[in-house]
PQR file with spaces between the fields and no chain letter, atoms N, CA, C, O and H, PARSE charges and radii, in Angstrom:
ATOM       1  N    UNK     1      36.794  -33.188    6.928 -0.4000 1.5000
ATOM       2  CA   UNK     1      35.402  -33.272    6.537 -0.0000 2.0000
ATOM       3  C    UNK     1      34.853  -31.877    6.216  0.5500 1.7000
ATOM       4  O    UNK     1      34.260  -31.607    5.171 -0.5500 1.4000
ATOM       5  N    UNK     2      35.114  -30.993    7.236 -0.4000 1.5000
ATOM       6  CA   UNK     2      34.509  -29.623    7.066 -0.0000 2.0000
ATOM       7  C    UNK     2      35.201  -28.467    7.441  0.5500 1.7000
ATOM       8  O    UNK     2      35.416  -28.405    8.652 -0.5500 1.4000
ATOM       9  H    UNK     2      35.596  -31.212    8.084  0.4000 1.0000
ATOM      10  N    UNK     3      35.679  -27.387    6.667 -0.4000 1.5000
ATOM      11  CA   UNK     3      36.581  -26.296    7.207 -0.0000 2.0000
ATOM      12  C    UNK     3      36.016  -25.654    8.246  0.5500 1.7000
ATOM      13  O    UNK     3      34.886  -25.881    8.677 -0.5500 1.4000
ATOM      14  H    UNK     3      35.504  -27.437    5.684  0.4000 1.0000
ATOM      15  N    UNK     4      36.910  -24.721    8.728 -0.4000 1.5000
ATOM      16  CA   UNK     4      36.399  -23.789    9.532 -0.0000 2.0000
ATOM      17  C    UNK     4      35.701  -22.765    9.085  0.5500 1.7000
ATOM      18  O    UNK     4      34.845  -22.221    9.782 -0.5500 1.4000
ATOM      19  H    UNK     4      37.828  -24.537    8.377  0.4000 1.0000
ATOM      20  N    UNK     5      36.048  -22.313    7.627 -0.4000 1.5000
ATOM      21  CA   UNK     5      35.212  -21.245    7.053 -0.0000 2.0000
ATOM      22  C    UNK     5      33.948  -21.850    7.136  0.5500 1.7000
ATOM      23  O    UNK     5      33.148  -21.453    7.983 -0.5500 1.4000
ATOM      24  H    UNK     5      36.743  -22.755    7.061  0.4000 1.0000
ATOM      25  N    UNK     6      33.554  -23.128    6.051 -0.4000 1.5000
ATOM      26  CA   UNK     6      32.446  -23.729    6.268 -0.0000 2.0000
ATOM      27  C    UNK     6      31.870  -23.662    7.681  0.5500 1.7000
ATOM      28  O    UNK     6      30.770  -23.111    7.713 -0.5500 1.4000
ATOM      29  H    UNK     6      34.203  -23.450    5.363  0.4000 1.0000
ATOM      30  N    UNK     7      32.304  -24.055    8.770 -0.4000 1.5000
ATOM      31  CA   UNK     7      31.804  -23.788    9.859 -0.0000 2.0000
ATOM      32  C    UNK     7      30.908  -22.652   10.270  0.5500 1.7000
ATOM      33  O    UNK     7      29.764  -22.596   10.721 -0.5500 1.4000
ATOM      34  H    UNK     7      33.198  -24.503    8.744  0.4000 1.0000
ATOM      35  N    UNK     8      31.941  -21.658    9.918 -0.4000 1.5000
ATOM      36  CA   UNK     8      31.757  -20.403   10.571 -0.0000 2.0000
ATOM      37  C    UNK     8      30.316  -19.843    9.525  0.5500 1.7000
ATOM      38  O    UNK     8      29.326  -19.210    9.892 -0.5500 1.4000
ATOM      39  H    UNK     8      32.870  -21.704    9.552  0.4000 1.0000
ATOM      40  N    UNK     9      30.634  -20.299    8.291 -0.4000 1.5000
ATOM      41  CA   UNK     9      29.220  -19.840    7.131 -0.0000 2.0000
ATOM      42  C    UNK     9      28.195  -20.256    8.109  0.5500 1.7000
ATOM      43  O    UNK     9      27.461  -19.507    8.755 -0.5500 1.4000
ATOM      44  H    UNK     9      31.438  -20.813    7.993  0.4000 1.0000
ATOM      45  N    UNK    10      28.235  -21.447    8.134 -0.4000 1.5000
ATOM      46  CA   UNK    10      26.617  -22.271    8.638 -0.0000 2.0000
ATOM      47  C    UNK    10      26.313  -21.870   10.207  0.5500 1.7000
ATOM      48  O    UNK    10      25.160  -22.176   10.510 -0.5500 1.4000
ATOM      49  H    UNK    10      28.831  -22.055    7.609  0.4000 1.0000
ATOM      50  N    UNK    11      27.137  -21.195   11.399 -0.4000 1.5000
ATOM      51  CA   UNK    11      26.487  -20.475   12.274 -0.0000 2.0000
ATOM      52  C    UNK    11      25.900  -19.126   11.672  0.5500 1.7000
ATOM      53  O    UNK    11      24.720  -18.817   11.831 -0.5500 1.4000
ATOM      54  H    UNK    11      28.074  -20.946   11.153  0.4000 1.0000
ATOM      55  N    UNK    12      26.924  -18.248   10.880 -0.4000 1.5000
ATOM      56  CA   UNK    12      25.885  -17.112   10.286 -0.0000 2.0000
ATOM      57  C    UNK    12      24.416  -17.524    9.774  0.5500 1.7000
ATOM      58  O    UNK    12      23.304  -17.067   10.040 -0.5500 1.4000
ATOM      59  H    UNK    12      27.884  -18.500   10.751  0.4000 1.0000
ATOM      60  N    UNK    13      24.826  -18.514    8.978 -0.4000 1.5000
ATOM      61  CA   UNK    13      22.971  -18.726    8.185 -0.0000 2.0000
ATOM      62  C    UNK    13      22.415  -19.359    9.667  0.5500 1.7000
ATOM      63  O    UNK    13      21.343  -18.834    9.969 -0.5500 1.4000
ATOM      64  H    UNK    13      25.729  -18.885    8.762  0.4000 1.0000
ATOM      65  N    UNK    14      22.873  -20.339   10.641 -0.4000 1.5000
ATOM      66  CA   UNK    14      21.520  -20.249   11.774 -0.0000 2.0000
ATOM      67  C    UNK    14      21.343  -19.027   12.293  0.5500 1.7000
ATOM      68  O    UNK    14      20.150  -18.740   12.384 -0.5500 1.4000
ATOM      69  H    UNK    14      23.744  -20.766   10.396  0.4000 1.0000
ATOM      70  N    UNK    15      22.250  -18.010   12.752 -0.4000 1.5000
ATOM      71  CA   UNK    15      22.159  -16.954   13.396 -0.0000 2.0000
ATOM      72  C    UNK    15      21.055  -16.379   12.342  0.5500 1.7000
ATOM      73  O    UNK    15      20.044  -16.037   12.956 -0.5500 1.4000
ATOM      74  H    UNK    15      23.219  -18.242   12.677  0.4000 1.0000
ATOM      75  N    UNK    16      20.969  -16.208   11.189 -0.4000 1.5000
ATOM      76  CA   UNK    16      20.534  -15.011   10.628 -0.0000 2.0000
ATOM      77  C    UNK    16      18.747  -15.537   10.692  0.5500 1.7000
ATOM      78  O    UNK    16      17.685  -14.945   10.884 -0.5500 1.4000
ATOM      79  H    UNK    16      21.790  -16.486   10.690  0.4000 1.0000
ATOM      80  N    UNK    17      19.181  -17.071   10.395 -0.4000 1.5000
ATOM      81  CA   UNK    17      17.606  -18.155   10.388 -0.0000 2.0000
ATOM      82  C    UNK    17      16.735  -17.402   11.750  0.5500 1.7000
ATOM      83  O    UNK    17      15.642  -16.840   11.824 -0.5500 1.4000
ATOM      84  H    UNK    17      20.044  -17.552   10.239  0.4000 1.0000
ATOM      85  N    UNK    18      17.629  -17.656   12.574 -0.4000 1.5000
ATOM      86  CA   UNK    18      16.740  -17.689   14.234 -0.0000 2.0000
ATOM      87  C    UNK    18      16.642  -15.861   14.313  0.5500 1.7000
ATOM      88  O    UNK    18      15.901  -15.321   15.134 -0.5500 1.4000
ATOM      89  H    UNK    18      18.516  -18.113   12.513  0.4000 1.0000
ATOM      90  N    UNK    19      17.240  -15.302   13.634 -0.4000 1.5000
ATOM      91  CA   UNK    19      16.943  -14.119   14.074 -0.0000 2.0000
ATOM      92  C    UNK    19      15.894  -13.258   12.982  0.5500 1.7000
ATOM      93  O    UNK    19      15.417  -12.134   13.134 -0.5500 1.4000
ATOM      94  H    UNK    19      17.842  -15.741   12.967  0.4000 1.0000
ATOM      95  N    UNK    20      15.706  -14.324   11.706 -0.4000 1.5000
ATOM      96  CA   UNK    20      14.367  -13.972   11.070 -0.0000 2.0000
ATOM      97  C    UNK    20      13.140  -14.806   11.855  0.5500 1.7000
ATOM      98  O    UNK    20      11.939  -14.589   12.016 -0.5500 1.4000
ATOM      99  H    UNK    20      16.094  -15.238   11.582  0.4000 1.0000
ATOM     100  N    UNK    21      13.735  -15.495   12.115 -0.4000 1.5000
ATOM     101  CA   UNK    21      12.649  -16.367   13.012 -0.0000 2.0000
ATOM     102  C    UNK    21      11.786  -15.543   13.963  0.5500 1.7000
ATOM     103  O    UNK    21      10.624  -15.240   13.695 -0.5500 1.4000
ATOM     104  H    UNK    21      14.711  -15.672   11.984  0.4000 1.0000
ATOM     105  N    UNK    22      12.368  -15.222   15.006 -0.4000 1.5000
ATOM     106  CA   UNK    22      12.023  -14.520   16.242 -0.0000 2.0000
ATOM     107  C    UNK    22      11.547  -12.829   15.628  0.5500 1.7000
ATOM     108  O    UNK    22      10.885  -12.109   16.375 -0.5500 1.4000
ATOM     109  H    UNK    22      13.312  -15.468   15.223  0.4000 1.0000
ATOM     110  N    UNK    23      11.960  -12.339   14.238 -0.4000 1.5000
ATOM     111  CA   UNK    23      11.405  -11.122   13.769 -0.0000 2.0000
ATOM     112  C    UNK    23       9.931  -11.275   13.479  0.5500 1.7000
ATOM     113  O    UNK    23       9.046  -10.534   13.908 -0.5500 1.4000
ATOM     114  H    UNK    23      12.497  -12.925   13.631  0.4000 1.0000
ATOM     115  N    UNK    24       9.757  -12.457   12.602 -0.4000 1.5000
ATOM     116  CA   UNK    24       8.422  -12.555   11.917 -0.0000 2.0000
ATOM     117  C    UNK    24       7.253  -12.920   13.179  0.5500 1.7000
ATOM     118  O    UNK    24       6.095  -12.504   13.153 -0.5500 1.4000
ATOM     119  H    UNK    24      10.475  -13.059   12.253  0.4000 1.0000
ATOM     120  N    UNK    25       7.844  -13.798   14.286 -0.4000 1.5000
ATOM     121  CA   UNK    25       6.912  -14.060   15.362 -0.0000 2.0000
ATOM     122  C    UNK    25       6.428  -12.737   16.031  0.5500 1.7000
ATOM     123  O    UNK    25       5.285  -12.606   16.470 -0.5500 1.4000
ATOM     124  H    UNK    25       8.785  -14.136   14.307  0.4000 1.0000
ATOM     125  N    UNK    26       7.357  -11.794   16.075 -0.4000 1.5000
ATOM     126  CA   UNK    26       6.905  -10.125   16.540 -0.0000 2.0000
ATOM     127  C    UNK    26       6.325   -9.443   15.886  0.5500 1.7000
ATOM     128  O    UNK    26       5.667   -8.565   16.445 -0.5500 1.4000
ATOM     129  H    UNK    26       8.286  -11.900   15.719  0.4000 1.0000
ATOM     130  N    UNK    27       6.300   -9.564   13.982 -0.4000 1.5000
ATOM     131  CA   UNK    27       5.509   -8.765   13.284 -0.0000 2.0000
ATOM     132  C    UNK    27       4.484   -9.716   13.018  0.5500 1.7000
ATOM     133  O    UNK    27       3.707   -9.262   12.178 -0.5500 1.4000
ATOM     134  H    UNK    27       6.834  -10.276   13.528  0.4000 1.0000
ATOM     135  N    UNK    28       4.207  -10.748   13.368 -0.4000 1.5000
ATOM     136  CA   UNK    28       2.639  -11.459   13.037 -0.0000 2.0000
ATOM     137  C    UNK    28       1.980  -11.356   14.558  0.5500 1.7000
ATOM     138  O    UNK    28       0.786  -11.058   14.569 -0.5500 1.4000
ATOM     139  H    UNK    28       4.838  -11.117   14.050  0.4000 1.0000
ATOM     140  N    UNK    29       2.498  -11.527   15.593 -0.4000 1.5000
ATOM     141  CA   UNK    29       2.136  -11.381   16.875 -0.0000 2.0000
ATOM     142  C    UNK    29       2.163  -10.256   17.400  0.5500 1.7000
ATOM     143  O    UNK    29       1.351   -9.386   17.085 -0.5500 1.4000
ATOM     144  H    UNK    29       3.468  -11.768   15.583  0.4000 1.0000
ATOM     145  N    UNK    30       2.927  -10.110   18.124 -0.4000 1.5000
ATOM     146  CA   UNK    30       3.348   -8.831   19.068 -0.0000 2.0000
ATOM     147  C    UNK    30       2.489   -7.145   18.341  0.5500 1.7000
ATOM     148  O    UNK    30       1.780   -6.309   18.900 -0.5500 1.4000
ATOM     149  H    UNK    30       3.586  -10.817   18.380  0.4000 1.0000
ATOM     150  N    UNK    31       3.009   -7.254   16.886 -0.4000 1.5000
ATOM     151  CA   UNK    31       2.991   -5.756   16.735 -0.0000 2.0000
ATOM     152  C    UNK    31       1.401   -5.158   16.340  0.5500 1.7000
ATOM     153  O    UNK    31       0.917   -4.047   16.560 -0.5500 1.4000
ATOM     154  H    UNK    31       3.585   -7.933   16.431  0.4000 1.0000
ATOM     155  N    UNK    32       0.810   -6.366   15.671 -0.4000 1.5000
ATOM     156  CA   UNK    32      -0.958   -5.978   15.397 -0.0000 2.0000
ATOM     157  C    UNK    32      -1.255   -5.884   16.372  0.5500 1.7000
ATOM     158  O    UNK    32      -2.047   -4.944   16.451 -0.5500 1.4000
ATOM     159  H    UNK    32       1.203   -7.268   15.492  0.4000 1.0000
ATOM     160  N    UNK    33      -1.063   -6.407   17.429 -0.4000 1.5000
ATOM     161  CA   UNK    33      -1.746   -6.471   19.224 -0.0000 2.0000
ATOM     162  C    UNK    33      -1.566   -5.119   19.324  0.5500 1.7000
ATOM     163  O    UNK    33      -2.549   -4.378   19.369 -0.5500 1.4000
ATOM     164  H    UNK    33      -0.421   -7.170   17.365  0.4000 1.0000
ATOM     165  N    UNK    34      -0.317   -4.640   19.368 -0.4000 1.5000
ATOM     166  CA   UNK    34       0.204   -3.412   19.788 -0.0000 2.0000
ATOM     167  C    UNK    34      -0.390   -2.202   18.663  0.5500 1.7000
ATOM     168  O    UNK    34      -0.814   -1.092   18.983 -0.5500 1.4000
ATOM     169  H    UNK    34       0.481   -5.242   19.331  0.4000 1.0000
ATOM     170  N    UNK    35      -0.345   -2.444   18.062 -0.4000 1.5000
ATOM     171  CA   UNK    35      -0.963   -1.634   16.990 -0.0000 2.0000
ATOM     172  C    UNK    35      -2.870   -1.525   17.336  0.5500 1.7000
ATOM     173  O    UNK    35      -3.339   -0.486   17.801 -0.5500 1.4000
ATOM     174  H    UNK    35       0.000   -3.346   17.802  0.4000 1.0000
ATOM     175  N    UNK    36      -3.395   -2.247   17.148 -0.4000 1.5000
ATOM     176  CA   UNK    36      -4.629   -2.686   17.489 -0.0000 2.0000
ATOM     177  C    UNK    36      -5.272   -2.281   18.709  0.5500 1.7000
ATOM     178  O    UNK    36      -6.484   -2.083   18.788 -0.5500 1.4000
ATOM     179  H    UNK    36      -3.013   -3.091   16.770  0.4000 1.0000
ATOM     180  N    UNK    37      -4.273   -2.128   19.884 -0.4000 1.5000
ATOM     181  CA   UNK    37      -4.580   -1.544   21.397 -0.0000 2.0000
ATOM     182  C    UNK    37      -4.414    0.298   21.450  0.5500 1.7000
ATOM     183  O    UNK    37      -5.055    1.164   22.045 -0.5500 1.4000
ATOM     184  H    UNK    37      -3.288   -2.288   19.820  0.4000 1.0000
ATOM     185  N    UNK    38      -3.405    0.335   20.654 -0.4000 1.5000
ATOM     186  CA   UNK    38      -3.288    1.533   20.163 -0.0000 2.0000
ATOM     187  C    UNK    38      -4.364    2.557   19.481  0.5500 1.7000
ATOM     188  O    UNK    38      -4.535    3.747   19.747 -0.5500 1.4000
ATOM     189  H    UNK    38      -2.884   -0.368   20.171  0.4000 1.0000
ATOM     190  N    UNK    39      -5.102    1.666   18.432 -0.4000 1.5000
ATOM     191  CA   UNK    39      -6.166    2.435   17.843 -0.0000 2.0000
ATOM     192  C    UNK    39      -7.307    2.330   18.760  0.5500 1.7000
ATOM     193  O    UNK    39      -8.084    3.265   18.951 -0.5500 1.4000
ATOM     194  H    UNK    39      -4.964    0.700   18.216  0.4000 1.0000
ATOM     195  N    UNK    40      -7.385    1.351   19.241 -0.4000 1.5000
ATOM     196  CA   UNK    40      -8.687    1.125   20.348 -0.0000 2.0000
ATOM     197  C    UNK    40      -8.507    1.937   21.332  0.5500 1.7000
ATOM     198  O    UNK    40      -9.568    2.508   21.582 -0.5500 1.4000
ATOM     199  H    UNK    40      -6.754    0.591   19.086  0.4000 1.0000
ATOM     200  N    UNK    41      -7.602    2.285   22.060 -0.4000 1.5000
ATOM     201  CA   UNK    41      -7.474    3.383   23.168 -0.0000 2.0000
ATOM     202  C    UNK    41      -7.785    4.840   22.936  0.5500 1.7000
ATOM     203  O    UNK    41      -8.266    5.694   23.681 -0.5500 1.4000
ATOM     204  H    UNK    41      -6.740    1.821   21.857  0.4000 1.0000
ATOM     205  N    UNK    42      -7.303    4.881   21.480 -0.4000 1.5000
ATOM     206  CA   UNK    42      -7.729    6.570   20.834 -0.0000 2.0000
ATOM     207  C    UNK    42      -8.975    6.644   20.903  0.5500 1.7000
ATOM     208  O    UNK    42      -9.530    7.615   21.418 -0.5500 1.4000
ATOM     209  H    UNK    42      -6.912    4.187   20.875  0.4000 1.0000
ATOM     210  N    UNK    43      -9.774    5.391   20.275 -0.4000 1.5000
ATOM     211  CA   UNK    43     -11.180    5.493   19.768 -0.0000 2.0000
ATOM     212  C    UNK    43     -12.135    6.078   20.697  0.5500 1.7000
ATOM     213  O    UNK    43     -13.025    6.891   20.443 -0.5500 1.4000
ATOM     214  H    UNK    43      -9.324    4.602   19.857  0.4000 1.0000
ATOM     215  N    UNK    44     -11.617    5.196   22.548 -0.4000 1.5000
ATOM     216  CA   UNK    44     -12.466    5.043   23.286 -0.0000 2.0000
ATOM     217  C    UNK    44     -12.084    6.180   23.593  0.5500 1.7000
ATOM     218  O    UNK    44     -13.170    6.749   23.701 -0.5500 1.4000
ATOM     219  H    UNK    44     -10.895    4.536   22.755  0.4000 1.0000
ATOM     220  N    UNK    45     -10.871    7.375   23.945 -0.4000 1.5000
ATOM     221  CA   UNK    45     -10.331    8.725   24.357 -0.0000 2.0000
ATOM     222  C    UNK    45     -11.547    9.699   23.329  0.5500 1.7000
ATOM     223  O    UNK    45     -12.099   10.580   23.988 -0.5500 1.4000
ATOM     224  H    UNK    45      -9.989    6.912   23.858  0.4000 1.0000
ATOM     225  N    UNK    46     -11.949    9.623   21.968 -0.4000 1.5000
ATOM     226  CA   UNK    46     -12.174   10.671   20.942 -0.0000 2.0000
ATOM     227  C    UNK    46     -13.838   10.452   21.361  0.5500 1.7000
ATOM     228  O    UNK    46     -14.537   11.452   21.199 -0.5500 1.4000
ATOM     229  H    UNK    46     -11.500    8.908   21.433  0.4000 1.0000
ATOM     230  N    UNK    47     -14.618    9.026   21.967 -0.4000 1.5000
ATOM     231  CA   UNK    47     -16.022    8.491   22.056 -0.0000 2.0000
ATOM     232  C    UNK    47     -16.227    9.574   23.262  0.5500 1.7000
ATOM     233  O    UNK    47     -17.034   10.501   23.191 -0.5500 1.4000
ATOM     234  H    UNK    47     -14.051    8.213   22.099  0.4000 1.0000
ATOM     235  N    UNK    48     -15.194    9.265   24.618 -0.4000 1.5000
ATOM     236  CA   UNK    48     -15.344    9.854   25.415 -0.0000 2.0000
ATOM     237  C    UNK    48     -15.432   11.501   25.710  0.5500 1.7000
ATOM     238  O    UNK    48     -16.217   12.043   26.488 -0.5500 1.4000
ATOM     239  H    UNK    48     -14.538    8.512   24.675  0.4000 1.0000
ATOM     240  N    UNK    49     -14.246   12.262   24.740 -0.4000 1.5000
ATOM     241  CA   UNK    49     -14.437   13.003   24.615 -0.0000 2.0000
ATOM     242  C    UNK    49     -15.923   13.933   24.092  0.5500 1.7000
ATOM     243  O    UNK    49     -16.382   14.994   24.516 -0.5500 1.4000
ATOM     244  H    UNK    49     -13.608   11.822   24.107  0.4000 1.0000
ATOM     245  N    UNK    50     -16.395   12.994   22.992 -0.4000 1.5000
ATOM     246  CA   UNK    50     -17.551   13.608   22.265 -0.0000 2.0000
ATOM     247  C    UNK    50     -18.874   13.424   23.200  0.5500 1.7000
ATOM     248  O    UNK    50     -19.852   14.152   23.030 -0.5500 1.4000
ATOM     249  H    UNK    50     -16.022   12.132   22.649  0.4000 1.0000
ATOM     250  N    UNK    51     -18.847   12.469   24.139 -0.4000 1.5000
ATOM     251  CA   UNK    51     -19.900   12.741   24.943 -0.0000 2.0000
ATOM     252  C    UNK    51     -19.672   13.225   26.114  0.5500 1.7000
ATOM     253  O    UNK    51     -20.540   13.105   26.978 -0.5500 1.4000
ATOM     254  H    UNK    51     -18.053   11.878   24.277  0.4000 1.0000
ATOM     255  N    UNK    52     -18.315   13.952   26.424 -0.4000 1.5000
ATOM     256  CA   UNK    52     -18.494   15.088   27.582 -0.0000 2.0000
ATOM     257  C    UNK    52     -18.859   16.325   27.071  0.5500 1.7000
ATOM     258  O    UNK    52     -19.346   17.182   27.809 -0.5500 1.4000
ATOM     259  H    UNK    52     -17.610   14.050   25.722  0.4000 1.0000
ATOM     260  N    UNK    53     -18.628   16.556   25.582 -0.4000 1.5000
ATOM     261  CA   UNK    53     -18.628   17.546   24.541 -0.0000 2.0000
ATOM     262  C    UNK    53     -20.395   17.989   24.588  0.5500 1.7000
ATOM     263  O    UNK    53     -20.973   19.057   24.787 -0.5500 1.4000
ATOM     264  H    UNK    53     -18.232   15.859   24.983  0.4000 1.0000
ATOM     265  N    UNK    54     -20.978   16.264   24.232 -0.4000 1.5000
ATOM     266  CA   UNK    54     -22.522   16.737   24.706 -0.0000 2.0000
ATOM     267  C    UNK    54     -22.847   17.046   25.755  0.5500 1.7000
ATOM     268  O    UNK    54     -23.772   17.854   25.670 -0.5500 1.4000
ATOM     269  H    UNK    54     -20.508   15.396   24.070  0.4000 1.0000
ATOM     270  N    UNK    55     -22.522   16.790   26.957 -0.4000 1.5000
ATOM     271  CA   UNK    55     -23.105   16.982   28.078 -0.0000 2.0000
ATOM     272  C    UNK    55     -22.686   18.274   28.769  0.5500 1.7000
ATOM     273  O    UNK    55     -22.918   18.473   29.961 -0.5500 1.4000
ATOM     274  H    UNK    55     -21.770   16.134   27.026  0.4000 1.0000
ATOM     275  N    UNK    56     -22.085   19.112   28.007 -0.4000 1.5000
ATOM     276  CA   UNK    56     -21.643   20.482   28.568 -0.0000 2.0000
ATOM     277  C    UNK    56     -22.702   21.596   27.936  0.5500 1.7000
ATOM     278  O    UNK    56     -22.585   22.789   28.219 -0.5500 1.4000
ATOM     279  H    UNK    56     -21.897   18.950   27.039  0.4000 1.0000
């Protein structure tokens, strides 16, 4: 019914499926979060800074 090459093709294409899979869930999820917490932490570090800046 089906070779082994054939076989072996169609785990690469799931392997490669599930491992674009699990990429795109980290660059639509994971990395704007991370990115996003990132700029927000500077913001509130550069706010803070500028009003110890006034108060000296």
């Amino acid at each position: 019914m089906f070779t082994f090459e054939q076989y072996l093709g169609f785990l690469a294409f799931l392997m490669i499926l599930t491992l674009g899979f699990w990429l795109m869930i980290f660059l639509v999820s994971i990395l704007p979060y991370w990115i996003g917490g990132s700029l927000y932490e500077n913001w509130k570090m550069k706010r803070e800074e500028k009003k110890n800046k006034e108060l000296k």
